[in-house]
N, C-alpha and C positions, 0 to 999 in steps of 0.2 A: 386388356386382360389377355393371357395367354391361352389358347387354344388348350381342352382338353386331351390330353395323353391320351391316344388309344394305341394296341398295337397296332391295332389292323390297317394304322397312319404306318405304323413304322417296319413291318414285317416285309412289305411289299419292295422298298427301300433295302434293305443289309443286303444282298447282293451285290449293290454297288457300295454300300457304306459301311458292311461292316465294319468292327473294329478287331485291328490285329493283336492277339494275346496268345500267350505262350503254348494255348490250349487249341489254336486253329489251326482246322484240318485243311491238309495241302489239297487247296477247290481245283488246281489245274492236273488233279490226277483223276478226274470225274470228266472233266473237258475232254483229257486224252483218252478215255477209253473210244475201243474198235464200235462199241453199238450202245445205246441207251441201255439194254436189257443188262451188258455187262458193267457199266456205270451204277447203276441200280443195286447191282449183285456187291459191289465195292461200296456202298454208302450203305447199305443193308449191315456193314460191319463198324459203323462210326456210331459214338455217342459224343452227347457233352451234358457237362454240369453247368456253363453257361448259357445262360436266357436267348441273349440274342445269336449264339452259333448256333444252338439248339432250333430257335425259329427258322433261322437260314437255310441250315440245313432241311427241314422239313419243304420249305421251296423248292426248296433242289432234286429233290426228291419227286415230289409231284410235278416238277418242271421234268423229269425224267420218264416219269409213266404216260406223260402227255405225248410225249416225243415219241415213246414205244408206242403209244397208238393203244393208251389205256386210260382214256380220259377221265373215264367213272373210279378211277383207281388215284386217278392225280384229283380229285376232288375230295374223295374221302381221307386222303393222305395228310393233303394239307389242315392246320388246326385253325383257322380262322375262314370263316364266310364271308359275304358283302356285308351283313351290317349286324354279325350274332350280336356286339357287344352293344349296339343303340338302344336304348330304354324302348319298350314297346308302348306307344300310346295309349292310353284307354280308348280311344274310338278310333283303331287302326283297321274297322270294318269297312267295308263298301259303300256305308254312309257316309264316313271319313270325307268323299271326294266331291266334288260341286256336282250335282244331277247331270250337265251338261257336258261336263267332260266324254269326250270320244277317241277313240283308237283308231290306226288305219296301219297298212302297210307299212314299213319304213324306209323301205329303198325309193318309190319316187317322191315321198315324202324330203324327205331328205334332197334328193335331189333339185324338187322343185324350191327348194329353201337356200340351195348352195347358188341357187342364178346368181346374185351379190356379192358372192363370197371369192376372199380373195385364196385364205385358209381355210382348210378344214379340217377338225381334230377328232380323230375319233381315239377311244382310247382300248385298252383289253386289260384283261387278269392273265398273267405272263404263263399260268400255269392250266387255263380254260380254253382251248382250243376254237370254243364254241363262241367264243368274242372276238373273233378272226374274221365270221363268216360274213359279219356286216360288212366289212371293212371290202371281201373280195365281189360280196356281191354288188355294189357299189363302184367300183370301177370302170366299166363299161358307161356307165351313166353320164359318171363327170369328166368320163375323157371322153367323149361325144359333147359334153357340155361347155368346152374349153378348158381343163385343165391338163394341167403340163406336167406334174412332180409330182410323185409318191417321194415323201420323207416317213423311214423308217429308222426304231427307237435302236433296233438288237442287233445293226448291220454291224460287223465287226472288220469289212474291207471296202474300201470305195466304193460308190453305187457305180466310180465308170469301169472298176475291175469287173463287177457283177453281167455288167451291160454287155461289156465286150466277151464275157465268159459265156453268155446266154443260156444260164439256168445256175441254182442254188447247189453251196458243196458245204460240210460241214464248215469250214472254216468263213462262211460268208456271215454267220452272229450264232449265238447263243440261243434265240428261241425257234431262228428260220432254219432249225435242222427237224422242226416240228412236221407234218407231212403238210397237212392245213396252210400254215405258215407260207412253204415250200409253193404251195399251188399259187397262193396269192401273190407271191413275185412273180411263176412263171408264168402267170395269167396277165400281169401286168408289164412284162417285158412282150408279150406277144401284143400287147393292146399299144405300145408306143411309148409309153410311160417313161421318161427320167427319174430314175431312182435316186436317191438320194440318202448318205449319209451324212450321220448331224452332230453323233456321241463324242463327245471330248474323250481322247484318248487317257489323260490323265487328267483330277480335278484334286480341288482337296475339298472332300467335302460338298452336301447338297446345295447349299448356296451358288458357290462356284460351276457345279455341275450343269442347275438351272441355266444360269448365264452362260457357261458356252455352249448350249444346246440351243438356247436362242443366237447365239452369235453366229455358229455353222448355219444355224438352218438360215436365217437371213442372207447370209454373205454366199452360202449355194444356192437361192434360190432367187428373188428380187436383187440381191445385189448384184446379181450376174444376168439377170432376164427378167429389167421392168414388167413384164406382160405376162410373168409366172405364175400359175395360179395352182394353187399346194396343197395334195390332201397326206394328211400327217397322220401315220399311224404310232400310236404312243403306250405308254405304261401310266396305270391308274391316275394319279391324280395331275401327271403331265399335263394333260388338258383342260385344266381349272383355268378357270379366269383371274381368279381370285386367291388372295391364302387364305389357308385355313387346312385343307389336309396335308399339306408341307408345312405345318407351325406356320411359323411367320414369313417364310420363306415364297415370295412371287415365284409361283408356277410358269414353265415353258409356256402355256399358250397363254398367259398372261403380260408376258414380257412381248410374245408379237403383237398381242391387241394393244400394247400400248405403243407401238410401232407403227401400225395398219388402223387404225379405231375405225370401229366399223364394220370391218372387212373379215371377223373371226369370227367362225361358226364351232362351238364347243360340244362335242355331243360326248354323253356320259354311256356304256353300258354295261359297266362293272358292278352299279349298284342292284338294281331291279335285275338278276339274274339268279337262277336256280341253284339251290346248295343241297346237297342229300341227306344232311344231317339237322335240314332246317335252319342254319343259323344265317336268316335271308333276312335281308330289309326287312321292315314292319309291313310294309307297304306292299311289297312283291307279291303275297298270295293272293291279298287283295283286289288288287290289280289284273292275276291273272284270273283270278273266279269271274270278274265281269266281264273283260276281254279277251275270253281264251283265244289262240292263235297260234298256228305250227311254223310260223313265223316270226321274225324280231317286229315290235311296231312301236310306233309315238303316237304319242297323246294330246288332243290339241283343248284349250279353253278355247270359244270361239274360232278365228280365224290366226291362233296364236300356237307356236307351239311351245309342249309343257314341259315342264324339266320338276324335277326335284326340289331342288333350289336354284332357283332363278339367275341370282347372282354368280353363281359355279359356273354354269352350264347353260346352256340354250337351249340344249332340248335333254331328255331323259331316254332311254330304249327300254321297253321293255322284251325281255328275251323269253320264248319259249322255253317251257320246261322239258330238259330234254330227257326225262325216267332214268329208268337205273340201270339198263340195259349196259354192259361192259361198253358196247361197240354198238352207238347209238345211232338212231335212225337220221339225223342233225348228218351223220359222213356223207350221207348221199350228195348234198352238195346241193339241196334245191332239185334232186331226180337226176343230175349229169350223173351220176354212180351210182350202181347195184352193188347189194354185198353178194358175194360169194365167198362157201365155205374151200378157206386155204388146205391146201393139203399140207398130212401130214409128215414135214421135211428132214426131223431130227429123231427119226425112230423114238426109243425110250428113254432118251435124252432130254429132259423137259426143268426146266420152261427154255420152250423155244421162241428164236424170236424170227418172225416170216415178212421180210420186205418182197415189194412188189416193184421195178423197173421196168419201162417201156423194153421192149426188146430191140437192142440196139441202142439206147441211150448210155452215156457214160456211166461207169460204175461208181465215181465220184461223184454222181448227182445225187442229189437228197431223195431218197423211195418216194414214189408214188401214195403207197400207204404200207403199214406194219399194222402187224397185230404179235400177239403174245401166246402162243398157246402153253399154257399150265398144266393141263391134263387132258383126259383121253378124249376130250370133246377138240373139236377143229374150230379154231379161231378164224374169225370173219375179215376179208377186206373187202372196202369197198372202191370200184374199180369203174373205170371207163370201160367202150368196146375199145379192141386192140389186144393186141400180143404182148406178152408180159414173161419177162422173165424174175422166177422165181426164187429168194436165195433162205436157206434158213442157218441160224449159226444157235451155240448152246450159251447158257448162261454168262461164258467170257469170254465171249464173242469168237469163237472158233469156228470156223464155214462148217457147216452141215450138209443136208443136200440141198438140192434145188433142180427145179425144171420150168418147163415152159409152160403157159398157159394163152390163149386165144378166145377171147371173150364177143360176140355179135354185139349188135348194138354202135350207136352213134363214139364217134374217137374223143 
C-alpha cells in the first residue's frame, strides 16, 4: 500500500524538487541578495497561484528570517509544524506512555550510545535554528570519542575548500549562512573535524538524489578512511532508516545501514519540537508536561533508548520549548553567550538589520549573530566576551552605520 500524502512529506523537499513552470520565481535572485533582511524585502513582493511554489516559497521565506536572526518569525512564517496534520489520538495524555518511561540529558546520552557506532545521523528542520544546537553540542563528545567526519546536507563547496578557508562565507551552502549553523562548522573546524560534502550537484529527482548522497558520503568517508567514523548532519527525513516519509523512496541513512548494518545510529528531532501555532506532534506536550527540561533529552524504556517509531529511528529528542520571545533564550548557547541590546545603527531607517563580527575577522565570514530591529525598541544579540565590530545596513542591504563594541566575559 502506498504511503499516505502528507504535505509536510513533501513541503520540506521542493527546494530541491520543485517542479519548473512557466510561473517560477527566479530562486537565485534571493540567493544573490547582499543580506537576508534584503532577500526577505524581495520575496515580501512574490506571489503564486500554485500549491507547491507557493509552499516553497513560504520555506524560503522562513529559511530567511532564520538567517536574519529572527527564529520566532521563521516559525510562524512557515504553514506547516512537525506533525499539525497526524490525527490526534484519543489518549495522547500522559497516560498515553508506559509509567516507566524516563527522560535524561541528551548529549551524554547520546554519546554514551554512539560508542558502536560507526554513523551518526542527526537530522534538523532547515528553517529552526534551534535543531542545530544538538548537533553543535555534540561535537566535542564524539570527537574525544573517535570520530573523524562531520557530513553536512547544505554545503554547497568542498568541505576541503571550507577546511583550508578556515571559517564559513556565504557561498559555503544555503543554510550555513544561518549564524547557529555558522558556529557549528567554526566550532568544529577548531575541534579537528573533516567536514565533508555529500549533495549531488545535479540529480533528477528524489530517488536519484537519495543514492548519490549515499554514494558521496560513502566514497568521502569509509571509502577513503576504513577507520572513519561519521556524524552526519541532515534534513528531515534523511535519516530514516526506513521509507515511509520519502514515499517509497529508501532514505540516505537507510542506504548506509544497509551498507554498515549495525553500525547506524538514527536520531530524529524534527518531530517532538516546539511550534507556536500548536500544530506539534500529539505527543510533544505530552511529553514535555511530564519531563520539562531547558534542554534537548531522550527517553529510555528500561535500559533502551526511545524513539517514536522504532523502525525510523533509534532514538527520538525531545526539544525544549523555546516561548515566544523574538530572540530566544535557546541563542545563549548553553550560557557561552549573553544577549546584549545592539545599538541603534540605521537611524530612522527601519528595519534594520545589525550583524556582529569578531573585530578583525574577515568581512566575508558569516556574523557572529544578526538581529532585526523593526522599530524603536533595540534588537538583541547574543554574543561571546571579545571585541565586535558592528555593521547595520537598511532593508536592501545598503551599509548603514556601524561601530565597535567590547564585551567582558570568557571569548
Amino acid at each position: 500500500m502506498q504511503p499516505r500524502f502528507r504535505l509536510r512529506h513533501l513541503a520540506p523537499l521542493l527546494l530541491w524538487s520543485a517542479t519548473a513552470s512557466a510561473a517560477e520565481p527566479d530562486w537565485d535572485r534571493l540567493d544573490a541578495a547582499p543580506t537576508p533582511l534584503a532577500a526577505l524585502t524581495e520575496a515580501a513582493t512574490w506571489t503564486s497561484n500554485d500549491p507547491g511554489i507557493a509552499i516553497r516559497l513560504a520555506l524560503e521565506i522562513a529559511v530567511l528570517h532564520a538567517e536574519a536572526g529572527e527564529p520566532a518569525r521563521a516559525l510562524s512564517t512557515y504553514p506547516f509544524g512537525p506533525g499539525g496534520d497526524i490525527p490526534r489520538p484519543p489518549a495522547a495524555g500522559p497516560r498515553a506512555f508506559p509509567p516507566d518511561l524516563r527522560c535524561e540529558p541528551a548529549v551524554p546520552a547520546l554519546a554514551a550510545q554512539s560508542r558502536d557506532a560507526q554513523f551518526v545521523f542527526i537530522n534538523e528542520a532547515h528553517h529552526v535554528p534551534q535543531t542545530r544546537l544538538l548537533t553543535l553540542a555534540v561535537l566535542r563528545e564524539l570527537r574525544a570519542a573517535g570520530f573523524t567526519h562531520l557530513a553536512v546536507e547544505s554545503l554547497r563547496e568542498p568541505g576541503t575548500v571550507l577546511q583550508a578557508r578556515g571559517y564559513p562565507v556565504a557561498a559555503t551552502g544555503k543554510y550555513t549562512r544561518e549564524p547557529v549553523f555558522a558556529e557549528l562548522l567554526r566550532e568544529a573546524l577548531r575541534l579537528g573535524w573533516r567536514v565533508v560534502d555529500y549533495e549531488p550537484r545535479q540529480h533528477d529527482g528524489m530517488e536519484a538524489r537519495e543514492a548519490g548522497q549515499a554514494e558521496n558520503l560513502w566514497n568521502r568517508t569509509l571509502g577513503t578512511d576504513p577507520d572513519a567514523r561519521v556524524l552526519v548532519h541532515a534534513g528531515y527525513a534523511h535519516v530514516d532508516l526506513v521509507r515511509g516519509r520519502l514515499f517509497d523512496i529508501l532514505p540516505l541513512a537507510g542506504r548506509i545501514a544497509e551498507r554498515a548494518p549495525g553500525a547506524v545510529l538514527s536520531i530524529d528531532q524534527v518531530d517532538l519540537r516546539p511550534d507556536p501555532s500548536r500544530r506539534e506532534h500529539p505527543r510533544y506536550r505530552p511529553l514535555l508536561a511530564r519531563f520539562h527540561s531547558t534542554g534537548p533529552q531522550v527517553c529510555r524504556l528500561g535500559d533502551d533508548l526511545w524513539a517514536l517509531d522504532p523502525t525510523r529511528n533509534t532514538v527520538s529528542v525531545l526539544l525544549p520549548d523555546g516561548g515566544t520571545a523574538e530572540r530566544p533564550e535557546w541563542l545563549a548557547l548553553d550560557g557561552a553567550r549573553r544577549p546584549i541590546a545592539a545599538p541603534s545603527l540605521c537611524g530612522d531607517t527601519l528595519p534594520c538589520l545589525i550583524e556582529a563580527r569578531r573585530l578583525g575577522d574577515p568581512p566575508d565570514e558569516v556574523a557572529v549573530d544578526r538581529c532585526v530591529q523593526r522599530d524603536a525598541d533595540r534588537c538583541v544579540l547574543f554574543l561571546r566576551g571579545g571585541s565586535y565590530q558592528l555593521r547595520g545596513s537598511d532593508s536592501l542591504g545598503a551599509p548603514m552605520g556601524q561601530t565597535t563594541a567590547r564585551l567582558s566575559g570568557p571569548d
